[in-house]
N, C-alpha and C positions, 0 to 999 in steps of 0.2 A: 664489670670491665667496661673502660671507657669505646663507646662505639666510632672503630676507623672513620676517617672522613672521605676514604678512598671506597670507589665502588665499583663492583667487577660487571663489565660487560659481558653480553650472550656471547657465549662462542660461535664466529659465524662457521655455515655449513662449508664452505671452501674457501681456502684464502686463495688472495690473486694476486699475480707477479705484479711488482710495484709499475713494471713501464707496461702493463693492461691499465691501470688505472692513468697513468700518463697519458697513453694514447686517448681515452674516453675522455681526458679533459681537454687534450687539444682541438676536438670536434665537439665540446662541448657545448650547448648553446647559455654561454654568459655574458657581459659586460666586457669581457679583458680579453680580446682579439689578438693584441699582441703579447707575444708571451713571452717573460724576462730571458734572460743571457743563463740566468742561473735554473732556470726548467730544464733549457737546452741543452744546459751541461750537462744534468742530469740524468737528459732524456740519450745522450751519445754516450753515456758510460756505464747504463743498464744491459746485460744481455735484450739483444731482441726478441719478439717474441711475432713471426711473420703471419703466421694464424691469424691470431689477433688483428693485426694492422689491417690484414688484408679481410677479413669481418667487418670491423670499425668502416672499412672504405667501401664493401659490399652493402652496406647499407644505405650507403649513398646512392641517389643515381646522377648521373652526368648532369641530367640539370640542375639537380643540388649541387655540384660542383662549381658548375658555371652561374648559377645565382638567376637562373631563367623559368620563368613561368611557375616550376613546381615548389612549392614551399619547403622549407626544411620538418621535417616529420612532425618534429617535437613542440613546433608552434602553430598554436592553431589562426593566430593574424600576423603570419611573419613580416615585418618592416626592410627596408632597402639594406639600413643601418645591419642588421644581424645578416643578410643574405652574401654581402659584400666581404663582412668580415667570415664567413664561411670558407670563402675564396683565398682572402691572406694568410690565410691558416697552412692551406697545401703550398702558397709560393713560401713562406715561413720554412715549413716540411722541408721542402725540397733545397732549399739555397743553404740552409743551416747546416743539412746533410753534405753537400760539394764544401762550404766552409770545413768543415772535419775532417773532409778526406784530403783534401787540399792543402791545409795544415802537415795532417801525415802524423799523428801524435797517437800511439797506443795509449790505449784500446779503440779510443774512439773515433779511428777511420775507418778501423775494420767495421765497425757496429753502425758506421755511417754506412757500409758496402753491404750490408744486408738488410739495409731500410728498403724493404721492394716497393717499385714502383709499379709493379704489373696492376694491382686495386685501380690506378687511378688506367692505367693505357690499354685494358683491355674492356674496358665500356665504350659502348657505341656513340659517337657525337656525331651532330648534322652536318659541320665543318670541320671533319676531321684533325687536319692540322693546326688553323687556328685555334681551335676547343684544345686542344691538348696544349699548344704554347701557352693559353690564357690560364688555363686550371694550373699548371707547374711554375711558369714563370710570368705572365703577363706577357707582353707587345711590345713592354719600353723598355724591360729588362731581361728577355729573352737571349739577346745577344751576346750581355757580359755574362749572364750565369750560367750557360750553356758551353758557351767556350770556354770558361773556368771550368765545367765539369769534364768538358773533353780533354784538356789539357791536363787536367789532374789524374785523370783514367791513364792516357799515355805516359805518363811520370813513373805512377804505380807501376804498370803490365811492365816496362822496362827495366826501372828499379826496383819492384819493393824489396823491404828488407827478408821477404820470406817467398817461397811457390806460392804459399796457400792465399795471402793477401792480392797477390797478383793475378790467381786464379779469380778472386772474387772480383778484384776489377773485370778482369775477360767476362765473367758472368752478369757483370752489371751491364759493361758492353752491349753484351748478348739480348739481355732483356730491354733496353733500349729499342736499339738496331728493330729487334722484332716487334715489339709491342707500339711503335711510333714508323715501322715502316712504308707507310701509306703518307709521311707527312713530311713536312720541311726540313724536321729537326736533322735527319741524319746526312745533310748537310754540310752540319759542324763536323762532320766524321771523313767528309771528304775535305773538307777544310785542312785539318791536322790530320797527317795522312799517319794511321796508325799501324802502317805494315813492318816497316822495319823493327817495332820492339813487340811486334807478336811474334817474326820469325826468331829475332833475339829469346824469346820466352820460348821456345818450341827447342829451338836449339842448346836451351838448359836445363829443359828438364829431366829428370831422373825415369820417365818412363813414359813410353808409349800412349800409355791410356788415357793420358791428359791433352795430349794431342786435338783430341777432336772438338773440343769446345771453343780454342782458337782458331781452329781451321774451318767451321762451322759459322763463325763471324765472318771470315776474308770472304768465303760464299757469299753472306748477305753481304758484304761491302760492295765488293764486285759487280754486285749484280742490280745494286743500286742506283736508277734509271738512264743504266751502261747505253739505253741505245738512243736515248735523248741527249748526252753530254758525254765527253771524252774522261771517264770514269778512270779516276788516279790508279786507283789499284788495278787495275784490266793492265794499265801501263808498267807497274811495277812487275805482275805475273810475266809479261814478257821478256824482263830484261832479268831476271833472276836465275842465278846462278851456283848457288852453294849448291852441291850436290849434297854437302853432307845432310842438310835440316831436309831435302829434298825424298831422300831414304827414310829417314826416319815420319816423316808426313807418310809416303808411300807404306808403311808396316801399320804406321796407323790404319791406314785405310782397307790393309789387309784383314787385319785384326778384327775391323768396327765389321767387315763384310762378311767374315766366319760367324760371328756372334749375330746378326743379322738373317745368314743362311739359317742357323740352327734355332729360330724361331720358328720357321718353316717344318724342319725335320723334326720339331719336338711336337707339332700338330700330327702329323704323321712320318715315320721313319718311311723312307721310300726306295731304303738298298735292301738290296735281295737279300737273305743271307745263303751262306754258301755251304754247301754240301758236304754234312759229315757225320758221326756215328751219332749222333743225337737226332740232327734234323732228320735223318733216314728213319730212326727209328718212329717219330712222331709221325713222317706222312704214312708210315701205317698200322699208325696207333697202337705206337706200344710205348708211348710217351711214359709211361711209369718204370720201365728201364733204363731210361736213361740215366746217364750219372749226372749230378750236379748239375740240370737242367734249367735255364732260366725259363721262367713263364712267359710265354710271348706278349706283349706289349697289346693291351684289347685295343680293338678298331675303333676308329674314333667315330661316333654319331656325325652323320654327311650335313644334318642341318649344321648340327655346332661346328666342324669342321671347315664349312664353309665361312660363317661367322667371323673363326680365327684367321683363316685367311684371309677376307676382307679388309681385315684390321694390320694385317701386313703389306710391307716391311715395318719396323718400327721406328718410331722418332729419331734411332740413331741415324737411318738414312739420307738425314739434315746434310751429311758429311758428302753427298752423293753430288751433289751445286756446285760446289769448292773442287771437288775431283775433275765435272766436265770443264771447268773454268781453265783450270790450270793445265789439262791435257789442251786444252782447245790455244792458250795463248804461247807456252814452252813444247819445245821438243825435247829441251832435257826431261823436261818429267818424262815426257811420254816414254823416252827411251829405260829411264829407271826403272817409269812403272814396267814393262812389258821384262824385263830382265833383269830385275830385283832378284834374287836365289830363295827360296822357301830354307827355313831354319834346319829343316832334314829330311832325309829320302822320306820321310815319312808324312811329313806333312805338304800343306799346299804354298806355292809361292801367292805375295800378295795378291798379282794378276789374277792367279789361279783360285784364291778366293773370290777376287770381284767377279769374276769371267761366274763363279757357282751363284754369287748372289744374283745376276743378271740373269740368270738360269732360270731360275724361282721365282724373281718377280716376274720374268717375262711371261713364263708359263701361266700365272695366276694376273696377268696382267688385267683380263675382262672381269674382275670381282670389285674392282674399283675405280672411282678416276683420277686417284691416289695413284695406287698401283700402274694406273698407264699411263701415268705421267713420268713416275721415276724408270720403269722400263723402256720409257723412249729416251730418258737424258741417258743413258746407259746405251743404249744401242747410239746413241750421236759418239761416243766416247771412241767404240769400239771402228764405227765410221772413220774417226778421225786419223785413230793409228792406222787402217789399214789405206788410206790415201796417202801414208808417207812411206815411202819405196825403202829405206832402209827398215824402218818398223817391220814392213809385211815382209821382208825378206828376215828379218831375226824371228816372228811367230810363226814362219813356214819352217825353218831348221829344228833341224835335234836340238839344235844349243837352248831350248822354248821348249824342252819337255818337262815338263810338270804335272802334279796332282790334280783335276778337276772335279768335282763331284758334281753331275746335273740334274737337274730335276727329273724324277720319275714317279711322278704321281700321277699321271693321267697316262692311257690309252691313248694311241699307241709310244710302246716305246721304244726308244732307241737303242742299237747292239749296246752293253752292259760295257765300261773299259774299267777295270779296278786299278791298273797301274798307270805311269805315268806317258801322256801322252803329247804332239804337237800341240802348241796354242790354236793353232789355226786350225783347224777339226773341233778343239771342244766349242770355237767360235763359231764354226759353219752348225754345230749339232745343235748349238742353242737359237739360229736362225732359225730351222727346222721344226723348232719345239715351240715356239712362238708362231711361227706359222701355224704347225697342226694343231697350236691347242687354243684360239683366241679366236676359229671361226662363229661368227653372229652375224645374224640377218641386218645388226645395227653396226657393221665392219668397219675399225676400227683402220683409214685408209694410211692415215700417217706414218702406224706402227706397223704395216702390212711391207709398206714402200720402202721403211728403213730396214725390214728384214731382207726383203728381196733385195736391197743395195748392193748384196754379196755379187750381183752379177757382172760386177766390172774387176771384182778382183779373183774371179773363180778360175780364171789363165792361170795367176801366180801361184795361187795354193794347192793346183792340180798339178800343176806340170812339176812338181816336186816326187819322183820318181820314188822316191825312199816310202815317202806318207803313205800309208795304208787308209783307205778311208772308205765306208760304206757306200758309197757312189747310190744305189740301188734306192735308201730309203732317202736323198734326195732328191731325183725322180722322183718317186712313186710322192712327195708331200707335194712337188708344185703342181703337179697332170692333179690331183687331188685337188688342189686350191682352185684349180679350169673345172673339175667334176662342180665345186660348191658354187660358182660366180654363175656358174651354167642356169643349175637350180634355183638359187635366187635371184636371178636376176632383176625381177620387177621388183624386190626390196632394196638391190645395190644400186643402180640406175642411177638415182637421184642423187647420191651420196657425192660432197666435195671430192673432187680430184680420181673420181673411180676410173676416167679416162687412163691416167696418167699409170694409174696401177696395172690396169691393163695391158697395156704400154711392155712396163716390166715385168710380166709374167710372160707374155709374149716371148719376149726380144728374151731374156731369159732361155728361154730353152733353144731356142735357133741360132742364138750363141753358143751353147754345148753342142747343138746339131752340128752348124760350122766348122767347129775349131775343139772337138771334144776328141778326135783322134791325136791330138798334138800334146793334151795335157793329160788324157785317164791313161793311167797306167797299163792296161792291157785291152786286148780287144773286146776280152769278156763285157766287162762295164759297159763298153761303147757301142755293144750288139744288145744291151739291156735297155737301155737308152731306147732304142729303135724300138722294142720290141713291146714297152712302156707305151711307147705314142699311137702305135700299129692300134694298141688294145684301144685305144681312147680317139680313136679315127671318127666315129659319129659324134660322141661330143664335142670335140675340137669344131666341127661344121655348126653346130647349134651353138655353140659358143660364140663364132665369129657373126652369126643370124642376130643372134639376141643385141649384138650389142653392137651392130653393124661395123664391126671393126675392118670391112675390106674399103669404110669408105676415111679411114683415118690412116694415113701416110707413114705413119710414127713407128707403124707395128709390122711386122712379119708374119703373120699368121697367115700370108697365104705360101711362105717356104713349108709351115704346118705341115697345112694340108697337104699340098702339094705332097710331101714323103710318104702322109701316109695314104692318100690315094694310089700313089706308086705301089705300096708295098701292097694294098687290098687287092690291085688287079692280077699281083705275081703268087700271090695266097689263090687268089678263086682260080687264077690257072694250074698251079701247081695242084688244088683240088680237083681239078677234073682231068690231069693228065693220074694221078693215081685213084679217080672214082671213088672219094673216102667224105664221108659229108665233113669228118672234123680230122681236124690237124692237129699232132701230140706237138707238144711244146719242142720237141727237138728237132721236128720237121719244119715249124716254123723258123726256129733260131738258122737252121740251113738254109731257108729261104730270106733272112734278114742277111746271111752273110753275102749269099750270090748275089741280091741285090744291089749290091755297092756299085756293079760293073757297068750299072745301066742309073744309076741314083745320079739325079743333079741337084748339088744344093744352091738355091742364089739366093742367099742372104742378102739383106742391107746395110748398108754400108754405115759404120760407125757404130756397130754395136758391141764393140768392145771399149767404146769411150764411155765417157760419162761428165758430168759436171759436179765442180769438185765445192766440198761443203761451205759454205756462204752462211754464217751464224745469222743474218739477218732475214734468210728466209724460215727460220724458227723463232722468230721473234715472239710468238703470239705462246707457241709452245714453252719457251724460257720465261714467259712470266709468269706462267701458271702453275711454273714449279717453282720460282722464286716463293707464289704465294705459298703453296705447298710446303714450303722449307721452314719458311717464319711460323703457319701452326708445328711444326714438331719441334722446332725448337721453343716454342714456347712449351711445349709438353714436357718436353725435356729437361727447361726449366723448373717447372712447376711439380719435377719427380723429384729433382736435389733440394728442392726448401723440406 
């Protein structure tokens, strides 16, 4: 038999997707820099393969990119000639990729909108900006292919022919925006101001959950060096008025802040459960009668515990920028957000989820400086609505009762509510809980100031006769916050602004001292009050010692003392006229009451004012969460490829 001329090759060990080998020859080191019309076609009509690409580009380092100092790998005397065309390789990459999307011709725009750029914009350069314009498009041609590419992004997100394409522009967007946010480029994004066909995109689609990833870009657009230039979209936020896309953003944000909380609750579940023929029978141990018993959920390890919370909120809290933005620049959001309706008696309104997510971070706020970043834009939020007189008169009404869930993971906690209650309580209880739970010798003065801010609006939220509200474990956390400032004092001292704090924990309570018969509901509450400070009479004096506050103007600590020296001298006589060394609690509450008749309070004057929030003395705070926002959304990103 005559022998074939054909000869069979080894089978190799793995085959590889044809655009892997595409990609290796475009970084290849050869003679042919530029690469034909007909590769490119090729190269736009193969599935992607973003692994890959972003490999092929991890192997590079930045100055392999830029053609500086460090030789390309694979040559051992590399020449100017091979390092240069290293370079035309990625503006090739990149301008090929806008050509295709630009065009708009299936398949090959979509396959253009998943060529990631993050390989080349998340390595480190010494001239950040221009290193990234020179590696993607060069210096001379920056302008035209950049604005092609923005322009053709705004084309898509408004037109394309499908969600899912338009999604991928918003996501091209997105990775943009964030992975060049430190540089020139985004620029072009305020150039072609892209807000009108993201709210057009938002207002088409089919469901909530897509939401966040456009709303998540207007964040970083917005916030895009807003306090150096008159930042287009800050301007658009103000004049926006569709309530409808407005609701539908707000459920988003409801939504993204439920799923968010229950990161939290899945580290550890923090609701009681409640009392019935099962749990009875377990506390005493007859746990094997029960019927159809769940096994309790085992405790979670305090180190690992701690861990997972560190790492909380998660990347979707991106969404959290875009929320203070748009409450901070419209009152119609704000008004939506606060009185959106929850889907059913059952569940929580949006508010009422964010108010829970606020809850959780705030609480767990000292685990990170993640976490007490987004805990402070969240407490600016809730600032902001309660300085607008309509606002705080709809979260003090019934019409604002809704679902809350707060955090209760730490000692101490707060009375339990399971059903639905005032906004303005679950807001004061999450003040509270922030307070008691975030005390550190390295105190934390910015997020201390914005919780205690509550004291310019504790008139309107008390003098609501209806609201039921613990009054007792308010007291008892700020006289507590005087108990810790007391004791550390020689580590708080030095800290930014601890004047200023002091200030308001002060004027704080001598404003309830003041003006607390006008708003608490009965006398009870307001003989608790007294009877709180009576107890705390020596530290109150060490307190104003340590930190010489009788010689600072601002504060009232000596209306303090003054009361409760009052009341020490009608106690030690009231002790010797009945010859009893101690006093039951009910003998003294009789002598807080008789004391009223001879009690002067002289407060200082304007301490029921305040000065109203000024986005520009948080400048330094909003850019830290801007930076904060661009890593999770790049996380974010880099969970969808």
């Amino acid at each position: 038999m005559e022998q074939s001329p054909l000869t069979q090759q080894a089978r190799p060990e793995s085959f590889q997707p044809k655009i892997v080998g595409l990609y290796e020859a475009l970084f290849k080191d050869d003679e042919d820099a530029d690469k034909s019309e007909g590769f490119w076609r090729e190269f736009f009509l193969l599935r992607p393969d973003p692994a890959s690409l972003r490999q092929a580009l991890a192997d590079l380092s930045a100055d392999d990119l830029l053609n500086l100092q460090v030789p390309y790998r694979n040559r051992k005397t590399p020449s100017s000639f091979m390092l240069s065309r290293l370079q035309a390789q990625t503006h090739q990459l990149f301008s090929n990729a806008v050509s295709f999307i630009k065009a708009g011709v299936a398949p090959s725009d979509e396959i253009a909108l998943d060529v990631s750029l993050s390989g080349v914009l998340d390595k480190k350069y010494t001239n950040t900006s221009s290193d990234v314009i020179a590696v993607l498009a060069g210096l001379d041609q920056v302008d035209v292919i950049f604005t092609e590419f923005v322009n053709a992004l705004d084309n898509i997100i408004r037109n394309g022919r499908h969600l899912d394409i338009r999604q991928k522009a918003i996501e091209v967007a997105l990775s943009v925006t964030s992975g060049a946010y430190q540089t020139g480029l985004l620029s072009y994004f305020t150039h072609r101001d892209l807000f009108p066909s993201l709210m057009k995109y938002i207002q088409e689609l089919d469901t909530v959950a897509r939401v966040l990833q456009p709303f998540s870009l207007l964040g970083l657009l917005v916030n895009y060096n807003k306090f150096e230039f008159q930042n287009p979209y800050r301007l658009r936020l103000d004049d926006f008025v569709n309530e409808t896309i407005i609701r539908k953003i707000i459920k988003s944000i409801g939504q993204t802040s439920s799923s968010s909380r229950d990161r939290y609750v899945a580290v550890q579940d923090d609701l009681p459960e409640g009392w019935n023929l099962n749990s009875t029978l377990t506390f005493f141990g007859l746990g094997g009668l029960a019927q159809g018993a769940k096994a309790p959920a085992p405790a979670p390890n305090p180190d690992a515990a701690k861990a997972l919370f560190a790492a909380l909120p998660g990347p979707e809290a991106a969404v959290l920028l875009a929320t203070y933005d748009f409450a901070n620049a419209n009152k119609i959001f704000c008004f939506n957000l606060v009185s959106s309706p929850a889907e059913s008696k059952r569940e929580e309104s949006p508010f009422g989820a964010y108010l829970s997510l606020t809850s959780y971070v705030l609480s767990h706020a000292h685990r990170s400086a993640r976490s007490t970043l987004y805990a402070h834009l969240n407490l600016l939020v809730l600032r902001i609505i309660a300085e607008d007189s309509v606002l705080l008169k709809r979260i003090c009404s019934d019409e604002s009762k809704t679902i809350v869930r707060l955090c209760r993971h730490k000692q101490p906690h707060l009375p339990l509510v399971r059903g639905e209650r005032v906004l303005a309580t679950a807001m004061l209880d999450t003040m509270i809980d922030g307070i008691n739970h975030n005390l550190r010798r390295r105190l934390d003065v910015g997020l201390y100031m914005l919780s205690l801010y509550w004291r310019s609006v504790t008139d309107d939220i008390l003098s609501q006769q209806e609201s039921l509200y613990h009054w007792a474990e308010l007291w008892r956390s700020i006289l507590s916050l005087v108990r810790f400032l007391s004791s550390y004092a020689s580590d708080l001292k030095s800290l930014p602004n601890i004047g200023t704090l002091l200030d308001n924990v002060v004027n704080l309570v001598a404003l309830s001292l003041s003006t607390g018969d006008a708003f608490l509901p009965g006398p009870a509450e307001y003989d608790d009050l007294f009877y709180k400070l009576v107890e705390t009479g020596d530290i109150l004096v060490k307190f104003r010692d340590l930190y010489e506050l009788d010689k600072r103007p601002s504060n009232s600590i000596a209306t303090l003392i003054s009361v409760s020296e009052h009341y020490y001298q009608l106690l030690t006589s009231d002790q010797s006229k009945t010859r009893t060394k101690f006093l039951s609690p009910q003998q003294v509450s009789n002598v807080i009451k008789s004391g009223y008749e001879t009690l002067s309070i002289t407060a200082k004057d304007g301490l029921d004012s305040w000065d109203r929030y000024r986005e520009a003395d948080e400048r330094v705070a909003l850019k830290k969460v801007a930076r904060a926002v661009v890593a999770d959304v790049r996380t974010l990103l880099r969970r969808g490829e």
